[in-house]
N, C-alpha and C positions, 0 to 999 in steps of 0.2 A: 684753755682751748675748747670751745665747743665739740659735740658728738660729730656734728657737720662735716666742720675744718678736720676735726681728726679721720673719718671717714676720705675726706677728698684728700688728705696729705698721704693716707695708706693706697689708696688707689693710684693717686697718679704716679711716686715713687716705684709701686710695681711697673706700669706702664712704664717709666725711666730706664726700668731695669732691662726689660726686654728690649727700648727700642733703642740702647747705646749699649747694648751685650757685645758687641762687636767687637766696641774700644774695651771692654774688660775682657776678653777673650784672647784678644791678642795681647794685652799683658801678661796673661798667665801662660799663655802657649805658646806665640810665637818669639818673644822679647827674651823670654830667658835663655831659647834653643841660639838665637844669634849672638848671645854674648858668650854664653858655651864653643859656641862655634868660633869667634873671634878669639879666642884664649886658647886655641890650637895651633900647634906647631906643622909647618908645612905640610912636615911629615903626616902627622894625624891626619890633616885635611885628606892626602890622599888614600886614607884608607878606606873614609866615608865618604867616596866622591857621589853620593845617592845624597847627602846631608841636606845641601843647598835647596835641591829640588825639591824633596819631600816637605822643607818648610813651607814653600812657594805655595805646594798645596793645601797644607794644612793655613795657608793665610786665605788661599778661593773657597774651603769651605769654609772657614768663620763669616765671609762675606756672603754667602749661599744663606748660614744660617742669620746672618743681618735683614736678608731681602724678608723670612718670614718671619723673624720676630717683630720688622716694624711694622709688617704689613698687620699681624697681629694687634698690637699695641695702638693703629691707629682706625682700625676697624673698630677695637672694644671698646677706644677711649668713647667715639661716636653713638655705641651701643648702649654704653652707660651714660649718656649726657654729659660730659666734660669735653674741654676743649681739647681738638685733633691736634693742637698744635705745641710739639714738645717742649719749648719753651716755656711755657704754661706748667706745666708741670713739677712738682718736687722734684728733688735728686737722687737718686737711690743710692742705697749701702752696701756695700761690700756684701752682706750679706744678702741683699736683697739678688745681686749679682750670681752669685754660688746658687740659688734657688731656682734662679733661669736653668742654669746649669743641669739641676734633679730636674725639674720639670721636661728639659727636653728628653732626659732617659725615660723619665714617667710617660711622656708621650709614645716612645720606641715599647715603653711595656703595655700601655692600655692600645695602643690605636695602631699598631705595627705587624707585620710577619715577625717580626725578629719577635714579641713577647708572647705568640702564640701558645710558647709550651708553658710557659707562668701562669696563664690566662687558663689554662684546661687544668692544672694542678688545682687550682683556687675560683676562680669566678665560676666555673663548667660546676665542678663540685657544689657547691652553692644553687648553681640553676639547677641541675638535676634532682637534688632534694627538694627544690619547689616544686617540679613538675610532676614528682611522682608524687607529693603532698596533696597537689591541683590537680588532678588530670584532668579534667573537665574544660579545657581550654578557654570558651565564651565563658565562663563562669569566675574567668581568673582576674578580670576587667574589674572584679567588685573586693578582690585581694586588695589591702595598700599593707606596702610594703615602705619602709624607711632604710635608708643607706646613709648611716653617719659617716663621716671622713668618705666621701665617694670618689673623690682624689680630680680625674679629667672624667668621671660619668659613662666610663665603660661598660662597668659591671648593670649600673642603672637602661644603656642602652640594652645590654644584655636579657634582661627582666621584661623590658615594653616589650621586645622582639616577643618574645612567648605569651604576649597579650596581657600583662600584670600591669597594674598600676604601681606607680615608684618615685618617690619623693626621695630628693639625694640632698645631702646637708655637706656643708664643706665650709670651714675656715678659714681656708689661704688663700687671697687675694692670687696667689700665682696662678693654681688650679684652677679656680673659679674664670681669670679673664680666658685660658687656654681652654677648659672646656666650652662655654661659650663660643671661642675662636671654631673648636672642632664641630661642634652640632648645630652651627648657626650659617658656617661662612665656607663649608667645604660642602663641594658640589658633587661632587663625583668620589668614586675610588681612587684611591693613591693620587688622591689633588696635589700635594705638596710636597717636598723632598726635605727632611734633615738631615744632619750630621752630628747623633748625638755620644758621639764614643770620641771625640777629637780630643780629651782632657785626660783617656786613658791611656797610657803608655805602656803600664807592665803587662804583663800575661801576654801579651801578643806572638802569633803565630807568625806574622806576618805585615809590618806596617801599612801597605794596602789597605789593612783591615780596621786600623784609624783613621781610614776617611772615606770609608765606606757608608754609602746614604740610606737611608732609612726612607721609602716613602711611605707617606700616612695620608688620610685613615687607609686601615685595609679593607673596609667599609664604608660604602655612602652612609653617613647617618640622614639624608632625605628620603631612603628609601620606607622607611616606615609611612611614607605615604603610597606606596607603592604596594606594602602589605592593606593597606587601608581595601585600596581596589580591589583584591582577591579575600577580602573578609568583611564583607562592610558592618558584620552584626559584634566588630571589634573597632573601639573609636581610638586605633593607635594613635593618634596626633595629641588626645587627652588624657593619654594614661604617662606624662612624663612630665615632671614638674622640679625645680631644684632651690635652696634654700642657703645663704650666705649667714653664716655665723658659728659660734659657738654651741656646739651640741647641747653642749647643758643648757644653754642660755633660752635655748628655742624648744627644748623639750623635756627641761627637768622639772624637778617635781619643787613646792612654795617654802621649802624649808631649807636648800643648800644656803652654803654660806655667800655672800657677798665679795666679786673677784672682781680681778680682769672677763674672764671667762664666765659668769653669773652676773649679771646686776639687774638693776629694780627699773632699768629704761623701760617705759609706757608701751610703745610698741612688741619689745621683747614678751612682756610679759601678758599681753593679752593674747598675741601668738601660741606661748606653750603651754595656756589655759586652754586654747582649744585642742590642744595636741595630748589631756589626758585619759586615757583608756582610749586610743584612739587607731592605732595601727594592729592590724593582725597577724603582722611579721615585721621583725628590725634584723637584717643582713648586717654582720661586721665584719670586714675584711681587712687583717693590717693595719686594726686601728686601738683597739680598746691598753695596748701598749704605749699610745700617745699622751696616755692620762697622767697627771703629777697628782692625783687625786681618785684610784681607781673605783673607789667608794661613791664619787659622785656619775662616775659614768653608769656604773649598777645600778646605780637610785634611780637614773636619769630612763635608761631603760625598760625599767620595771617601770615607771610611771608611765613613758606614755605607749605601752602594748596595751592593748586588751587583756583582760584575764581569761587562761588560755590563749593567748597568745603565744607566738613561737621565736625564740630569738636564734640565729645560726651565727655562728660565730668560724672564723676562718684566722690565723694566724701566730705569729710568735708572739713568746715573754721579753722583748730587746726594749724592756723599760726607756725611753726617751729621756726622760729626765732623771734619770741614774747617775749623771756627773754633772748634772746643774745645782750649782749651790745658790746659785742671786736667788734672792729674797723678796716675798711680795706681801703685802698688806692685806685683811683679807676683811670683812666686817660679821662678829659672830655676837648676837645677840644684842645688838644695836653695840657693841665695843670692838675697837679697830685693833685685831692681832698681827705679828709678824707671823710667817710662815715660812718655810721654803719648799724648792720645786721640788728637790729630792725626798727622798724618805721614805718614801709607798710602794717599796717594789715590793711585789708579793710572789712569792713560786708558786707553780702550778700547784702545788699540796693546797698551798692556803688559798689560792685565788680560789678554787672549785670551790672549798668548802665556804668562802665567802658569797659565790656566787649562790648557793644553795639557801646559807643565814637571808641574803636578801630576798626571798620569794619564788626562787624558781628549782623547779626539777629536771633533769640533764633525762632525756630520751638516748639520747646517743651522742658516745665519746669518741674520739679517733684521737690517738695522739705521735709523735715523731714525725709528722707528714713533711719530707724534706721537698724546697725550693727554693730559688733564688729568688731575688726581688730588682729589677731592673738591671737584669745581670746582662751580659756583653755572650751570646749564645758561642760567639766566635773566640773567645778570650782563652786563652791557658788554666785558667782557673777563676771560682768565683765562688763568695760567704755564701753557705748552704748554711738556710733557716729550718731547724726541728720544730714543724708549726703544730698547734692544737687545732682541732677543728669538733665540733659539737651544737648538739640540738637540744635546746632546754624548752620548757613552756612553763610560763608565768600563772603562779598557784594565785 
């Protein structure tokens, strides 16, 4: 299969996913409660006479969240050049399905009231150290800043706002259509309503409170033309730029090995030849844990800072691929090896000193910084992450 068709089969399967989340939604959520509920004894019935109706509900907001997943899904398809028309389109997987799913909490965390206090734990933290790095405001326009894994481009709107220039990198086709959807196609404040806690059940205080909406954004992101007006010697409209791929792929250095996530495409690789010594801050947030290879994301960002350059880093050790065993191919000196995902967790002891062997010096440490991550603010309980958070600059 060409780069092409491989490219249009992963795009339009996410489009798939979003715009029939409806029909997987109600199999996971309302399908099971009704056969539950038919497998009760009169009795039972009447003890839950609330049962019925709270399903009803919970089937009006999967349908709530159908109206703006298609409306999504056939906005981006347009955006990106492929046909509006779902048919057209691949079918998506099961997994592809459960991704909608994170993504709409991911929206509830970057673009929401409900994620406000996650967002001051981690993204505030991160601006605050740039501004008192910057303070010179008009001078901040000539900062570039890079946001690998930028998820929906919150933290990235966060940055323009204070006048920075910011380039956001992201690999998941989910993110990528959704933030687009948000910075492109919402016009106002609280344009749109979701419902993204309908799949939680436990912890709750209150069922109410599984179908309870979310509106987003909690921010016009048009308004930065709005900042434009009231600072014109600040070109907000061109300090925001965002990048679709592999982080290593588009900004590591000519010696990693040959992956999925690495290869030798023409394009890629004229791209992250321009991208050496090239940023004078790289922001990680919640990401550098994604790696099955933590050695290539170090390489990856020592190469394309500046010397002296500053990388700030924000979040947990919850290694991703810590219980992935599938196996990939990989090509290391022109000979094609097996490899696997797993293998590279490293602990905080050995991460630092690794971070250190690759080229950089830690200005400042902070570590235990506890938060949730797309946590439900309303829920009974929710995984509190002991994050790292640190300021190094590249020797």
């Amino acid at each position: 299969m060409s780069q092409d068709a491989e490219e249009f089969r992963a795009l339009t399967s996410t489009l798939s996913a979003f715009y029939n989340y409806h029909r997987w939604e109600t199999e996971q959520i309302v399908k099971p409660r009704r056969i539950k509920y038919d497998s009760l004894s009169a009795d039972e019935k009447l003890l839950v006479p609330w049962y019925e109706k709270h399903t009803e509900h919970l089937m009006m907001c999967i349908e709530m969240n159908m109206q703006f997943c298609q409306m999504l899904a056939t906005n981006i398809a347009t955006d990106w050049g492929v046909s509006a028309d779902p048919n057209d389109w691949e079918p998506a997987t099961a997994n592809e399905y459960d991704k909608v799913r994170s993504t709409l909490l991911q929206l509830s965390k970057e673009w929401s009231d409900d994620g406000q206090n996650e967002r001051q734990v981690s993204y505030r933290k991160i601006v605050d150290e740039l501004e008192a790095m910057f303070p010179d405001e008009e001078k901040r326009q000539n900062i570039k800043i890079l946001n690998p894994g930028c998820g929906l481009g919150r933290l990235v709107m966060d940055l323009i706002v204070k006048g920075f220039w910011c380039q956001g990198n992201e690999f998941s086709y989910h993110m990528l259509l959704t933030s687009n959807f948000v910075l492109n196609h919402c016009k106002f404040a609280h344009n749109f309503s979701i419902f993204p806690y309908l799949h939680k059940s436990s912890h709750m205080v209150k069922r109410l409170n599984q179908i309870r909406p979310v509106s987003l954004p909690d921010l016009n992101p048009t308004s930065i033309s709005e900042l434009s007006s009231k600072n014109p010697s600040i070109p907000y409209d061109e300090l925001m730029s965002m990048t679709a791929g592999s982080f290593t792929d588009l900004y590591g250095p000519e010696d990693l090995v040959i992956s999925e996530t690495y290869t030798q495409d023409t394009i890629a690789n004229e791209f992250r030849s321009t991208n050496k010594d090239h940023f004078d801050v790289l922001v990680s947030c919640f990401f550098i844990d994604t790696a099955s290879n933590i050695i290539d994301y170090l390489k990856s960002i020592h190469y394309c800072l500046k010397t002296g350059g500053v990388w700030i880093n924000f979040g947990p050790l919850l290694w991703h691929f810590e219980d992935d065993f599938s196996t990939k191919i990989i090509s290391r000196d022109n000979t094609k090896v097996q490899t696997i995902m797993k293998g590279l967790e490293l602990s905080r002891e050995d991460l630092v000193e690794l971070v250190e062997k690759i080229g950089f010096k830690f200005e400042k440490r902070e570590s235990d910084i506890e938060t949730t991550y797309c946590g439900d603010i309303k829920a009974l309980g929710s995984f509190v992450y002991k994050c790292e958070y640190w300021v190094c600059r590249k020797l």
